[in-house]
Biopython code that builds the backbone (N, CA, C, O; Angstrom):
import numpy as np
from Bio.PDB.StructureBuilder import StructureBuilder

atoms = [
    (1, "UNK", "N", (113.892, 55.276, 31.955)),
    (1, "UNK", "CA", (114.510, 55.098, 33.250)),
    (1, "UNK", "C", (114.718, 53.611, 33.494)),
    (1, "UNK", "O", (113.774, 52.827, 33.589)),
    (2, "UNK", "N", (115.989, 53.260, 33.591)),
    (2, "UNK", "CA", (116.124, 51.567, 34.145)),
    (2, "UNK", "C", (116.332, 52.174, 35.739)),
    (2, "UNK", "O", (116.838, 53.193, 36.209)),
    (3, "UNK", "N", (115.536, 50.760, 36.389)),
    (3, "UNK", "CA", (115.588, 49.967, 37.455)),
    (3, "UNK", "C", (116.879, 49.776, 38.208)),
    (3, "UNK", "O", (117.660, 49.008, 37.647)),
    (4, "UNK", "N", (117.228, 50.219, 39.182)),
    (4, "UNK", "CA", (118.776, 50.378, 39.549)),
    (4, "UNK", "C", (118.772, 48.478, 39.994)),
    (4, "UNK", "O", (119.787, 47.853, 39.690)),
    (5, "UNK", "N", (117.867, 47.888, 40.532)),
    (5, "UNK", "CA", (117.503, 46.463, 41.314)),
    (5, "UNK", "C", (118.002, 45.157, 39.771)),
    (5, "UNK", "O", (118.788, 44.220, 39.631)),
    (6, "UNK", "N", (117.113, 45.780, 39.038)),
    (6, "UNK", "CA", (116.996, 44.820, 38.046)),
    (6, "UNK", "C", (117.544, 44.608, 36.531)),
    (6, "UNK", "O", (117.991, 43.593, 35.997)),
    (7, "UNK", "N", (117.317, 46.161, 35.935)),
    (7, "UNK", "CA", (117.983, 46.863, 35.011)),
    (7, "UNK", "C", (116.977, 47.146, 34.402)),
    (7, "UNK", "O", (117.215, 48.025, 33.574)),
    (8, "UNK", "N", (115.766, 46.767, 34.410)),
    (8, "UNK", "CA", (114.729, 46.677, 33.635)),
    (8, "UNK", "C", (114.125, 47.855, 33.041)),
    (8, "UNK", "O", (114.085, 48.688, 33.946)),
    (9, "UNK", "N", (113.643, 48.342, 31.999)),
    (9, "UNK", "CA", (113.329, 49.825, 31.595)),
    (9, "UNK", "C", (111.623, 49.789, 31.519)),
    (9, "UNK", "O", (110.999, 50.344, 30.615)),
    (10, "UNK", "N", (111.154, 49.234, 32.341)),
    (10, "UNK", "CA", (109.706, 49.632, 32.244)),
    (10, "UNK", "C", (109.188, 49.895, 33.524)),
    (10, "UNK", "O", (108.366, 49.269, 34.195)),
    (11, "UNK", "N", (109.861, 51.012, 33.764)),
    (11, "UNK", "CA", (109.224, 52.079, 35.040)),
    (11, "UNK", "C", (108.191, 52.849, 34.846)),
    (11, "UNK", "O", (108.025, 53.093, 33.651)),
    (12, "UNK", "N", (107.163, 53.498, 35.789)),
    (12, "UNK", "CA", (106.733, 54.359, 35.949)),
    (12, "UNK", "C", (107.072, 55.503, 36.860)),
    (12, "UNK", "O", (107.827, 55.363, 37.822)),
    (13, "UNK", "N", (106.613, 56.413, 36.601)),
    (13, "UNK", "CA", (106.543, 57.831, 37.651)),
    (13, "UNK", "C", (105.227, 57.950, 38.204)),
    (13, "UNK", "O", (104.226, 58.110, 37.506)),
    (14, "UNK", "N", (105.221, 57.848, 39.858)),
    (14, "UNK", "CA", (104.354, 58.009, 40.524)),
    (14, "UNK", "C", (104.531, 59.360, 41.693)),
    (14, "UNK", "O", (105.513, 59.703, 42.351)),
    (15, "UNK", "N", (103.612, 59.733, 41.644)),
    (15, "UNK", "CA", (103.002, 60.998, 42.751)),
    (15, "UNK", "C", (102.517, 60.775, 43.846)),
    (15, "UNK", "O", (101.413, 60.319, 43.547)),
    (16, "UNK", "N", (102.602, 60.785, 45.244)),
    (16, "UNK", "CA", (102.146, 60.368, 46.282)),
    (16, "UNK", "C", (102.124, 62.316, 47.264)),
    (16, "UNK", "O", (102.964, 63.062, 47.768)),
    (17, "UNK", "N", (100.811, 62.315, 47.067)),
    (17, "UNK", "CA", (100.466, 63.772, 48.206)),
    (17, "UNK", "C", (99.623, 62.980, 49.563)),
    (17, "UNK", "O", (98.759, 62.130, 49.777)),
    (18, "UNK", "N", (100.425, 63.796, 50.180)),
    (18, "UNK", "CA", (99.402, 63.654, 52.273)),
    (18, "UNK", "C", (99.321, 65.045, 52.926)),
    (18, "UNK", "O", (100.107, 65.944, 52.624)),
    (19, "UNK", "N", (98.492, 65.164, 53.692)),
    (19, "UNK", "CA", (98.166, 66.416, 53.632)),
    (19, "UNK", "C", (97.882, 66.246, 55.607)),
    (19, "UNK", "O", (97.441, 65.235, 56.154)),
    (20, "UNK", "N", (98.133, 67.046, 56.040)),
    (20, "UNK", "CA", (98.255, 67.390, 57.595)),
    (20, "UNK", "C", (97.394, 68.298, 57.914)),
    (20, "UNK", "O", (97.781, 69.378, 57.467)),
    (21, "UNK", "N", (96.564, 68.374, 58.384)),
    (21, "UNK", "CA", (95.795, 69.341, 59.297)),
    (21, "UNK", "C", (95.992, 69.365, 60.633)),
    (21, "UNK", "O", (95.816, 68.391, 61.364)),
    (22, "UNK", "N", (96.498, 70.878, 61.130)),
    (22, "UNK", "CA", (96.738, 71.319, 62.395)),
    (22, "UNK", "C", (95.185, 71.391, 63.246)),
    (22, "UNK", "O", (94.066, 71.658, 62.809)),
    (23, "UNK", "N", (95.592, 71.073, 64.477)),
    (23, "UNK", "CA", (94.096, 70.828, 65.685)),
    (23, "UNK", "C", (94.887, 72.066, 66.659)),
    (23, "UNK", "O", (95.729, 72.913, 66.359)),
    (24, "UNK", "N", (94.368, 71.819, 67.626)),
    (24, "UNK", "CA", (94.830, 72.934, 68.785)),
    (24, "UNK", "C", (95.825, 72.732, 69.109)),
    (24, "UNK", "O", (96.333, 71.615, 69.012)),
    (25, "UNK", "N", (96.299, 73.552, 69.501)),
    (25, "UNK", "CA", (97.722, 73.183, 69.880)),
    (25, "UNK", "C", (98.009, 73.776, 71.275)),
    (25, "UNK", "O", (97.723, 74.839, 71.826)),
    (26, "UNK", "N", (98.663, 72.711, 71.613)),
    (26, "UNK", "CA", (98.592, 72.853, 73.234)),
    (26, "UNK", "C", (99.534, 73.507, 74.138)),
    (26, "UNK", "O", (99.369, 73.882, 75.298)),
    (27, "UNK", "N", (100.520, 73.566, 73.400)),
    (27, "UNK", "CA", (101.678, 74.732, 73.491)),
    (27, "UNK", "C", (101.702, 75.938, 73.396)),
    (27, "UNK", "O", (102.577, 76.672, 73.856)),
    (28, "UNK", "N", (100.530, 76.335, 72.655)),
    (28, "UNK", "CA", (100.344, 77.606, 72.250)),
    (28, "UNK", "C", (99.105, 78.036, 73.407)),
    (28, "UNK", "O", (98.932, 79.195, 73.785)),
    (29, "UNK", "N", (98.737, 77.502, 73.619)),
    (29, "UNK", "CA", (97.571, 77.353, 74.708)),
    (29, "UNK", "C", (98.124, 77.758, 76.125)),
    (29, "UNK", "O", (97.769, 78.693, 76.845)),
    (30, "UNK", "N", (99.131, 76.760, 76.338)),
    (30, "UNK", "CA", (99.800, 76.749, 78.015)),
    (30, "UNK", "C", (100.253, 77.926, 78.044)),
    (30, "UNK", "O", (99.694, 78.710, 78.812)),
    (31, "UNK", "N", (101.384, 78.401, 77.232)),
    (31, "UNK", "CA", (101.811, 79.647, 76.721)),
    (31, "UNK", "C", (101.162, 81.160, 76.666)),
    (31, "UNK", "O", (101.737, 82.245, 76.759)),
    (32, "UNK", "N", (99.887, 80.884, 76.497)),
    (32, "UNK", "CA", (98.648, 81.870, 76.685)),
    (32, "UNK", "C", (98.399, 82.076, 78.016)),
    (32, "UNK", "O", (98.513, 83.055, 78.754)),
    (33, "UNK", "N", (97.958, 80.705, 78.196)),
    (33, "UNK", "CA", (97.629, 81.244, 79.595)),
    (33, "UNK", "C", (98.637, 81.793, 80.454)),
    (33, "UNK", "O", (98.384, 82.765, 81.165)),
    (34, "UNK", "N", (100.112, 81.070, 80.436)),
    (34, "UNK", "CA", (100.617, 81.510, 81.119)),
    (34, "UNK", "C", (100.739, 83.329, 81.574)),
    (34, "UNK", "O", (100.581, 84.029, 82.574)),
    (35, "UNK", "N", (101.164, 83.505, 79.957)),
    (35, "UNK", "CA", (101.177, 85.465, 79.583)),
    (35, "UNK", "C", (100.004, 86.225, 80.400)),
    (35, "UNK", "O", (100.050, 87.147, 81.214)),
    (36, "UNK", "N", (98.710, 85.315, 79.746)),
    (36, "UNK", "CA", (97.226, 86.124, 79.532)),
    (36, "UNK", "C", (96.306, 85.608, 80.138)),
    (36, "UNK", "O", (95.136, 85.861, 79.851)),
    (37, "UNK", "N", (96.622, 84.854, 81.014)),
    (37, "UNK", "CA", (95.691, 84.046, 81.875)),
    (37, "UNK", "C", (94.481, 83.330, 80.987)),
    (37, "UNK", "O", (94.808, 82.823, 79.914)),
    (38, "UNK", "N", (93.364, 83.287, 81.325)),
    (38, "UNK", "CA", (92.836, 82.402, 81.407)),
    (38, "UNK", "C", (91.680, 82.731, 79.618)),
    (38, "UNK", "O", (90.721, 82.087, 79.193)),
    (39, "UNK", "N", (92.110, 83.490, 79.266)),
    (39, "UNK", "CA", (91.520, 83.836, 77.698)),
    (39, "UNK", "C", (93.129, 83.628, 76.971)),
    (39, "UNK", "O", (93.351, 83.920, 75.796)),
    (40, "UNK", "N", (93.789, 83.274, 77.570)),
    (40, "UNK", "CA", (95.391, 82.777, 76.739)),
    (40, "UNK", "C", (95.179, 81.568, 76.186)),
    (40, "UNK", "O", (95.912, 81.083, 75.324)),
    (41, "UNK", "N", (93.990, 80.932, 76.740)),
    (41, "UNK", "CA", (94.036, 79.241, 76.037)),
    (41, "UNK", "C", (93.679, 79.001, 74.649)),
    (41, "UNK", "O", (93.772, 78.070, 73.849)),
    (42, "UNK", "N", (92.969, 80.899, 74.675)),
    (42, "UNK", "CA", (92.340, 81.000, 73.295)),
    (42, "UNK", "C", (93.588, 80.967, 72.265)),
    (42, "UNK", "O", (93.315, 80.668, 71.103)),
    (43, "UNK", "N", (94.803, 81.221, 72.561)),
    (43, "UNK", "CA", (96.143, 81.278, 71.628)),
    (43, "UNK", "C", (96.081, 80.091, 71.144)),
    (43, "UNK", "O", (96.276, 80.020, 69.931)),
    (44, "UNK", "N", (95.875, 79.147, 71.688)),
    (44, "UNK", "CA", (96.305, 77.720, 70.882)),
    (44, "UNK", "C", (95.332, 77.652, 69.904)),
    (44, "UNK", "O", (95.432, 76.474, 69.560)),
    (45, "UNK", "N", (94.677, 78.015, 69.399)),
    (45, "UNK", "CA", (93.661, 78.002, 68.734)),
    (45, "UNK", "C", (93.926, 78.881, 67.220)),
    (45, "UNK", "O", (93.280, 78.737, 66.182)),
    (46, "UNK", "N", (95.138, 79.866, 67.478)),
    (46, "UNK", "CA", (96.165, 80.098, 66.149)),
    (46, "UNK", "C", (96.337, 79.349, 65.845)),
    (46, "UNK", "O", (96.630, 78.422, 66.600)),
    (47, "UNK", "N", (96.263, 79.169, 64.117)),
    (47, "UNK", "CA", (97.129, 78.705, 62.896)),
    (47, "UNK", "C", (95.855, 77.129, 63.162)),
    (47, "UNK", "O", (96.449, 76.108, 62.814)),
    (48, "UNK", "N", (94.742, 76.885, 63.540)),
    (48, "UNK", "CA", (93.992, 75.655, 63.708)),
    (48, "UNK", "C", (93.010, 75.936, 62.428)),
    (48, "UNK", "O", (92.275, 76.869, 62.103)),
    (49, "UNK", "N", (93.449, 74.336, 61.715)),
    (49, "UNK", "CA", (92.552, 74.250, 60.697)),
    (49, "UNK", "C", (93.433, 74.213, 59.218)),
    (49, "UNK", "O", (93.406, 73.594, 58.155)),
    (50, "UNK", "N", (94.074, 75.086, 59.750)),
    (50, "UNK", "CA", (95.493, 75.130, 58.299)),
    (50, "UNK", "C", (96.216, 73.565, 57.973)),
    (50, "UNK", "O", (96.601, 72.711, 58.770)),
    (51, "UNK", "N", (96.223, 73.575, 56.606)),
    (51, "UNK", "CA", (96.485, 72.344, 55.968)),
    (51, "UNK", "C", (98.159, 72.742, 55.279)),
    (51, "UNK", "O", (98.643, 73.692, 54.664)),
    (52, "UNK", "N", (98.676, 71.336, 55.826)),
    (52, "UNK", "CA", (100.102, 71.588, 54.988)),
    (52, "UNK", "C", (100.513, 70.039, 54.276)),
    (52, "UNK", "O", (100.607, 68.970, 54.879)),
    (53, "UNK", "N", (100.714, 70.282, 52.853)),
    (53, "UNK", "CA", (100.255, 68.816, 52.168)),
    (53, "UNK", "C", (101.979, 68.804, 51.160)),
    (53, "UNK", "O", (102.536, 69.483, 50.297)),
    (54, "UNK", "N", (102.152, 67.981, 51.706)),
    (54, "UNK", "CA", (103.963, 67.369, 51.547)),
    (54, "UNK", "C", (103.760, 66.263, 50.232)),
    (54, "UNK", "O", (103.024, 65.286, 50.368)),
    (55, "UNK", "N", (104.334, 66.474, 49.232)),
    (55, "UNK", "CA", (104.242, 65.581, 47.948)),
    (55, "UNK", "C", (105.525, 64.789, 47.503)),
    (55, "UNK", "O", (106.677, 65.219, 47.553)),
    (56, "UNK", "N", (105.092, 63.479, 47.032)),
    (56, "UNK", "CA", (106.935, 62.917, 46.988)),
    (56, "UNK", "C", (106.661, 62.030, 45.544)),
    (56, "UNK", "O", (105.752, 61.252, 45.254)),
    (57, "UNK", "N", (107.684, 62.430, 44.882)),
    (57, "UNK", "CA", (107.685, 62.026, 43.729)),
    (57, "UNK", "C", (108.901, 60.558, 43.620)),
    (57, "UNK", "O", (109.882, 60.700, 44.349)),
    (58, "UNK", "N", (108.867, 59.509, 42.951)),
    (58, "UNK", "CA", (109.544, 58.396, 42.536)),
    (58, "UNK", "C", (109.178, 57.596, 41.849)),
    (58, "UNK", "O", (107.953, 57.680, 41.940)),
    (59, "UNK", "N", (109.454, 56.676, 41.049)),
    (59, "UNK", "CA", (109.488, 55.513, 40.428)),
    (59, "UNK", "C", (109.489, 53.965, 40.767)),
    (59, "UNK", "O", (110.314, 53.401, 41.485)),
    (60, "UNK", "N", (108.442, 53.398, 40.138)),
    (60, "UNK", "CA", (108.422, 51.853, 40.609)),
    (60, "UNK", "C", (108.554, 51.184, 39.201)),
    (60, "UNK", "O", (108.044, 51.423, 38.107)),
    (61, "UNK", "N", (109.346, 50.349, 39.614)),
    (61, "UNK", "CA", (109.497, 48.957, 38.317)),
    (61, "UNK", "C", (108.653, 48.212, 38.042)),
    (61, "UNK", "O", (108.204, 47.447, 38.896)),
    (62, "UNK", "N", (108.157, 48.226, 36.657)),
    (62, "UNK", "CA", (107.207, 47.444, 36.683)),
    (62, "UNK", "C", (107.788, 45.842, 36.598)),
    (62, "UNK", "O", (106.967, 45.146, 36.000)),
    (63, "UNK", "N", (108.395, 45.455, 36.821)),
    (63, "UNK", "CA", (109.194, 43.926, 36.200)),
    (63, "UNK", "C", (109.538, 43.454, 38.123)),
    (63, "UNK", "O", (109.153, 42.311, 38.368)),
    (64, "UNK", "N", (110.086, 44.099, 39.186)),
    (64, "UNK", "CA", (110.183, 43.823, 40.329)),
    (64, "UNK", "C", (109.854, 44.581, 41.418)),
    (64, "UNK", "O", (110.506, 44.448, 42.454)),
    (65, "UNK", "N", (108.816, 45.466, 41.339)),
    (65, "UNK", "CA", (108.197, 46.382, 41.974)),
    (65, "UNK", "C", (108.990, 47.419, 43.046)),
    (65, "UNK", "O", (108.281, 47.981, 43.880)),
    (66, "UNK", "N", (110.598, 47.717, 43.046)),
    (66, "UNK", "CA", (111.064, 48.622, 43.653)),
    (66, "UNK", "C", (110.493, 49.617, 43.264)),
    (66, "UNK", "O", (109.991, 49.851, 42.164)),
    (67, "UNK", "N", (110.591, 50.506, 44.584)),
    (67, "UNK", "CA", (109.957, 51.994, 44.865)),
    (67, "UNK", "C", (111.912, 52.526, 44.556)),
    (67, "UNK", "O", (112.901, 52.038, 45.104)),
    (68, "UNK", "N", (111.856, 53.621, 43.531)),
    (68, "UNK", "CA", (113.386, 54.575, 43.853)),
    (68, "UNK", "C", (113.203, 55.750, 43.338)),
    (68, "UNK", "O", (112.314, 55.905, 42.501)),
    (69, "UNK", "N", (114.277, 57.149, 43.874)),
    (69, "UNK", "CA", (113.679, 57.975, 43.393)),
    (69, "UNK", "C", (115.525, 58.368, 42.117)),
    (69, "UNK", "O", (116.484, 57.608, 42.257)),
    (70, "UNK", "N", (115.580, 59.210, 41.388)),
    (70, "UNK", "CA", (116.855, 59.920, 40.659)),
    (70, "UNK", "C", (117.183, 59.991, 40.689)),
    (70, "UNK", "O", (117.767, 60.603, 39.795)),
]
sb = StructureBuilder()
sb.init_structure("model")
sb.init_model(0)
sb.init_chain("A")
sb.init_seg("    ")
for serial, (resi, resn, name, xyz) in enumerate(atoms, 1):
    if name == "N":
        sb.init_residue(resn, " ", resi, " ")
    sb.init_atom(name, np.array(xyz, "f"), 0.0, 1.0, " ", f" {name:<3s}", serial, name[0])
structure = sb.get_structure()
């Protein structure tokens, strides 16, 4: 892979994962109560704890350190 910056062919491929964990959610909560009164707050409390982990793949130069991806 050359370097679109430089031309240079000594890239790597790097992996970068982050990962999100959902808390209460407060929308889902107001929403409860509104329907179900006052055990509705317990709704926001769906889908809490669940992890959603987004991964991004690209390349950095080793010769001028641009980040690019394919």
């Amino acid at each position: 892979m050359r370097c679109p910056n430089c031309g240079d062919d000594r890239c790597i491929i790097v992996e970068e994962s982050e990962t999100n964990q959902k808390g209460y959610g407060l929308g889902k909560g107001c929403c409860g109560y509104l329907i179900l009164g006052p055990i509705g707050w317990v709704c926001g409390l769906c889908g809490m704890g669940k992890s959603h982990t987004v991964r991004r793949t690209f390349w950095i130069c080793q010769h001028c350190g641009r980040k690019f991806r394919t």
